[in-house]
Every structure is written in structure tokens, then in C-alpha cells.
C-alpha positions as CSV (number, residue, x, y, z in Angstrom):
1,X,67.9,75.1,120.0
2,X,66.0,71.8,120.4
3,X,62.0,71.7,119.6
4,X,59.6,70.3,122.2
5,X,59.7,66.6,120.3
6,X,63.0,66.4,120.2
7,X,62.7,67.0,124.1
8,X,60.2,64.5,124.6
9,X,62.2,61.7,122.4
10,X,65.2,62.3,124.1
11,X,64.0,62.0,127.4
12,X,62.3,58.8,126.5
13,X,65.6,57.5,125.1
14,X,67.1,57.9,128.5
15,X,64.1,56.5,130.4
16,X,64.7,53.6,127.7
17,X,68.3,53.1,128.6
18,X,67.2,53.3,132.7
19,X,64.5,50.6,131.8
20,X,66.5,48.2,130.1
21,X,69.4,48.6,132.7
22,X,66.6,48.3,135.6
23,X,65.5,45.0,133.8
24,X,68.9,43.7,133.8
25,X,69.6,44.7,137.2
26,X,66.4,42.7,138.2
27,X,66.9,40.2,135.8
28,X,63.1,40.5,133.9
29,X,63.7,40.1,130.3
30,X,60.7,41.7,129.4
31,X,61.2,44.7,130.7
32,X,65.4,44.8,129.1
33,X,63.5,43.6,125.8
34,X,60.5,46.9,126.6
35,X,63.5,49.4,126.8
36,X,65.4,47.9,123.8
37,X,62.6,48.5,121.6
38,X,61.6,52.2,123.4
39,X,65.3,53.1,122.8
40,X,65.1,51.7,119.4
41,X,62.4,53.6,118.5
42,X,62.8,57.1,120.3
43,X,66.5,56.9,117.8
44,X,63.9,56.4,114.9
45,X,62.3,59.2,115.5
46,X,64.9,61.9,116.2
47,X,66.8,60.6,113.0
48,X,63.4,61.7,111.2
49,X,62.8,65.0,113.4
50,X,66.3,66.4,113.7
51,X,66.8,67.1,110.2
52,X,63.3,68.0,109.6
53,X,63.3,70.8,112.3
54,X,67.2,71.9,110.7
55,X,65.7,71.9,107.5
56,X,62.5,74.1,108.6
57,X,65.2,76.4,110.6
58,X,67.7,76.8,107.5
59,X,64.2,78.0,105.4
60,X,63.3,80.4,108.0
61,X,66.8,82.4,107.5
62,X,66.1,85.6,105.5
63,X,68.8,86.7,102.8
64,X,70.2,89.8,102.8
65,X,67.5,92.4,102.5
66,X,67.0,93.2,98.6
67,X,64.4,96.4,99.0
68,X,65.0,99.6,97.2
69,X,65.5,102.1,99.5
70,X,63.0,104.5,101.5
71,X,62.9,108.4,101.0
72,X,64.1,109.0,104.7
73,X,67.2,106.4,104.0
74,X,68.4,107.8,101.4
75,X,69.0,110.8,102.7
76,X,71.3,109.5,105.8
């Protein structure tokens, strides 16, 4: 399961990687050099949110449910 940023930065990686080969393709430098650093920095960012949001999802899992038991379990 992927949260909404990790969504958006990976579809901006790809639009990166269409940019820079666009700019090739064309042969405009500053656009190859616009999606270099767009890819560059949509990897930044889902090497800082991907273990955030794992880390957030591994506190959410609940142990193993420690409660004493009700009147009406006990007697099943």
C-alpha cells in the first residue's frame, strides 16, 4: 500500500525521466539538465518517505490482545 506522496513523487520521477529524454530527443540541455535534477530530487524524497510511512505502518500493528477476559467469554 503506497501513501498519496509516495504517489505524487513517483509520478514526478517518471515525468522527470520523460523530460530529460524529451530534452535529449530535442537536443535543449536545459530542459535534460530540469529533469536530471526533478528525478534527482523526487529519489530524495521517497528515500525519506518510504521508510517513514513503513515505520508509521509497523507502529500501527496491534500485538496480540492482552485483556482479561469478559463474563460472557468465559463462559463459551
Amino acid at each position: 500500500m503506497t501513501t498519496k506522496t509516495e504517489d505524487r513523487l513517483l509520478g514526478l520521477a517518471v515525468a522527470a525521466l520523460l523530460t530529460t529524454a524529451g530534452g535529449e530527443l530535442l537536443g535543449i540541455s536545459l530542459l535534460v539538465a530540469a529533469g536530471v535534477t526533478g528525478f534527482a530530487l523526487a529519489l530524495a524524497g521517497l528515500f525519506v518517505v518510504m521508510p517513514l510511512s513503513l515505520l508509521v505502518g509497523l507502529s500501527r500493528i496491534s500485538g496480540p490482545d492482552m485483556r482479561d477476559a469478559t463474563v460472557t467469554e468465559r463462559t463459551h
